[in-house]
C-alpha positions as CSV (number, residue, x, y, z in Angstrom):
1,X,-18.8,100.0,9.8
2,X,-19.3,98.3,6.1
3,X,-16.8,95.7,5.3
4,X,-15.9,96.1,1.5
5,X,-14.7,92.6,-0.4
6,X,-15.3,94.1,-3.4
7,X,-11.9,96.6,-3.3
8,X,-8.3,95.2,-4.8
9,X,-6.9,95.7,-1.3
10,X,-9.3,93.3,0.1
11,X,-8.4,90.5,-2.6
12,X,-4.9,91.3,-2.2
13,X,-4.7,91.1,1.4
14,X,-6.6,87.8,1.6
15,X,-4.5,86.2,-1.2
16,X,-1.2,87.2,0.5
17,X,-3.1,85.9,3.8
18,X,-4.0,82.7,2.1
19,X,-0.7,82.0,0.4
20,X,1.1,82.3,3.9
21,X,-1.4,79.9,5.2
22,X,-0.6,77.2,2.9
23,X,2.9,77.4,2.2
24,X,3.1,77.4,6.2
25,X,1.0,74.0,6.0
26,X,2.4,72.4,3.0
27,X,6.1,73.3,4.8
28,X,5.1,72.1,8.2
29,X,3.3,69.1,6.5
30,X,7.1,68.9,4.4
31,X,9.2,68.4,6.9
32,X,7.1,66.4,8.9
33,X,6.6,63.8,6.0
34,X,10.5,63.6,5.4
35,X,11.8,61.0,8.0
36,X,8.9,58.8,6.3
37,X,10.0,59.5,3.0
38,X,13.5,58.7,3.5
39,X,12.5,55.4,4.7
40,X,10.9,55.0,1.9
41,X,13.6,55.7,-0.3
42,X,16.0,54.1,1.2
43,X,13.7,50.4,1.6
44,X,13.1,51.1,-2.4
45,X,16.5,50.7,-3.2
46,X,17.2,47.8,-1.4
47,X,14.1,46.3,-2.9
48,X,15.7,47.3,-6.4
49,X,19.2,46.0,-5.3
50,X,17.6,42.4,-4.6
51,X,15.1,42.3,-7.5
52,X,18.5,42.6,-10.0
53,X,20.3,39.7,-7.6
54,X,17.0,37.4,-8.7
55,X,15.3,37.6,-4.9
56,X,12.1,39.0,-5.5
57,X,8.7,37.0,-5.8
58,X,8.2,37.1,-9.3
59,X,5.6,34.9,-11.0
60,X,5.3,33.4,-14.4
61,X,4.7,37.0,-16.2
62,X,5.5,39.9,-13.3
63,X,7.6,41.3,-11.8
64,X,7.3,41.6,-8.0
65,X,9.7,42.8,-5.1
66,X,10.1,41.4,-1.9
67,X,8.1,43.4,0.6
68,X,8.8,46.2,2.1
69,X,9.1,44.2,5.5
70,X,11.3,41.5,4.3
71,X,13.7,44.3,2.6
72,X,16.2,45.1,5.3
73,X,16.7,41.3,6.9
74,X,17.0,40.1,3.2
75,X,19.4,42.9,2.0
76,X,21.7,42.0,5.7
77,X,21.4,38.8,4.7
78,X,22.6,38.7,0.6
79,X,24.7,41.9,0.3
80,X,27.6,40.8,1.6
81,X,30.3,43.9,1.1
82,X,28.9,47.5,-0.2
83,X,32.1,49.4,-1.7
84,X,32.6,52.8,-2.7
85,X,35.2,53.8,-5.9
86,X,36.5,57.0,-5.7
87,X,39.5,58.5,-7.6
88,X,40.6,54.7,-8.1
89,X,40.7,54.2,-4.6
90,X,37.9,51.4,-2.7
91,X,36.9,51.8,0.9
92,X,34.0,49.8,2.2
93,X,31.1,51.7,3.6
94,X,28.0,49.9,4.7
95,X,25.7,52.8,3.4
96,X,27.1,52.8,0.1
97,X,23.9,51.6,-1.7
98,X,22.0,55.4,-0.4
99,X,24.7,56.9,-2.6
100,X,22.7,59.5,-5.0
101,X,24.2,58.8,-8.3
102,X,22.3,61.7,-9.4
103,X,23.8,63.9,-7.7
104,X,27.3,62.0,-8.0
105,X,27.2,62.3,-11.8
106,X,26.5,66.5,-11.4
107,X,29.8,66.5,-9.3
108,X,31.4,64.6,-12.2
109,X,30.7,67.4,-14.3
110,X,31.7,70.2,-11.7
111,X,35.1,68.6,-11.4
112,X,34.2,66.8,-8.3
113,X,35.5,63.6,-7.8
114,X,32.9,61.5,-7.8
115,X,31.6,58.6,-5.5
116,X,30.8,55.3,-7.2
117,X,29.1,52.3,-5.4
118,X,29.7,48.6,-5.6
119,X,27.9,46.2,-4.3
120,X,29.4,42.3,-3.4
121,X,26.3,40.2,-2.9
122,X,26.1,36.1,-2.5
123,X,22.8,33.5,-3.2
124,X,23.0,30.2,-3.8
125,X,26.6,29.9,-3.7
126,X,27.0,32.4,-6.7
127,X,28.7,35.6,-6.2
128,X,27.3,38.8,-7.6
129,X,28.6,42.3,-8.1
130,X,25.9,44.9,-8.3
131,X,25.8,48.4,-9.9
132,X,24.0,51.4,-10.8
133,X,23.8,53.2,-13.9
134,X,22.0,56.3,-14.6
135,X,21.5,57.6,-18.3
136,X,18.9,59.7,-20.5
137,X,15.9,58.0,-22.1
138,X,14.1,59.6,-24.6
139,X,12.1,62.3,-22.3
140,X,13.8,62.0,-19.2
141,X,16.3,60.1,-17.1
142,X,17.0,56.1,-16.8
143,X,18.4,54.1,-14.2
144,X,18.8,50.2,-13.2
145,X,20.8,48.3,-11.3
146,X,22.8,45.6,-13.1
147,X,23.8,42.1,-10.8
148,X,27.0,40.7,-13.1
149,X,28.4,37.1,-11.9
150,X,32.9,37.3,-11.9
151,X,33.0,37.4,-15.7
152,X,30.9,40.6,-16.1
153,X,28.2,38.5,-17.3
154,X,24.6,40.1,-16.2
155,X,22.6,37.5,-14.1
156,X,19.8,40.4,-13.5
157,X,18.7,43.8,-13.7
158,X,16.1,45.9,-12.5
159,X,15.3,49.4,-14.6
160,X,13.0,52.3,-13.9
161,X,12.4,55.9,-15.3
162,X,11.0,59.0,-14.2
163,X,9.2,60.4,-17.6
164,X,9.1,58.3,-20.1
165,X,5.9,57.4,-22.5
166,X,3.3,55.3,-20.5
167,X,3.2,52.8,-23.9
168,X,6.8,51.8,-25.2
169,X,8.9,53.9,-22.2
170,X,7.3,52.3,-19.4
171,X,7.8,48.7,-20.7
172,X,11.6,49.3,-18.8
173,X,9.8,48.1,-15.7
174,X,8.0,44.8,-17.5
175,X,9.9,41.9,-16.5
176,X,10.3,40.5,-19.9
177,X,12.1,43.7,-21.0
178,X,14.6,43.5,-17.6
179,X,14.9,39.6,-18.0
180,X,15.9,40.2,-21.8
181,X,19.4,41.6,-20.4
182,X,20.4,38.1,-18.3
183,X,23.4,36.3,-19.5
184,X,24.4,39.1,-21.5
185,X,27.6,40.7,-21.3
186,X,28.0,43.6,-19.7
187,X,31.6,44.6,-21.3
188,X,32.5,43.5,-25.0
């Protein structure tokens, strides 16, 4: 017996086959990936948190994290207290810094009380207070994290993006742009 490929059924059948295939693979590959990833995500921040504080191994013109290896013992070692603010009440919680602001915010605007963190870290006998604050850029969201001293006065920040411009937009993540914010203000 002939097989026919050149019939709709055939390229039907294979193209349901073949999207079962992959999806199965690109699940399976998914949720095998996502331990990893959340490691990943989690070491970011911390890297982000420390870069605002001023530990980072920045040179005379870039801007350079700590590595991924040093993260965790550095982050033990400078954030001192991790707080979380919700409806005007603070409880300490020493995974406050994996808070998803993202999310946080959408609950804001369901009517969810929302879960603010606050981070107390300490270098070279100064204190710092570190937050996050998520906005919209031109094309897409903005977020940093701001390190403020007891006066509200920023001693660092770090800022990143998901979709702004590669020119003017990106330049959020050039040190002199983040280094512009330090000993400003951050209430008036």
């Amino acid at each position: 017996m002939e097989n026919r490929t050149d019939k709709n059924s055939y390229t039907i059948i294979f193209a349901v086959v073949m999207v079962l295939v992959v999806g199965s693979l690109l699940a399976f590959t998914a949720s095998s990936l996502k331990p990893s990833i959340d490691e990943n995500k989690r070491l970011e921040k911390q890297q982000n948190i420390l870069y605002a504080m001023g530990v980072n191994e920045n040179d005379e013109t870039s801007a350079n994290f700590v590595s991924t290896d040093k993260a965790p013992e550095l982050f033990k070692k400078y954030i001192k207290k991790q707080l979380v603010i919700q409806d005007g009440k603070v409880t300490e919680d020493d995974q406050a810094y994996l808070i998803d602001i993202k999310k946080e915010q959408a609950n804001a605007k369901a009517g969810i009380a929302r879960r603010l963190p606050l981070l107390k870290g300490e270098k070279d006998g100064k204190t710092f207070y570190i937050a996050p604050i998520r906005g919209k850029g031109l094309w897409d969201a903005i977020w940093a994290y701001v390190a403020m001293d007891e006066n509200m006065v920023i001693q660092g920040a770090y800022f990143d993006h998901k979709g702004e411009t590669p020119g003017l937009g990106a330049n959020i993540k050039q040190r002199f742009f983040m280094d512009d914010f330090i000993g400003g203000a951050f209430i008036r």
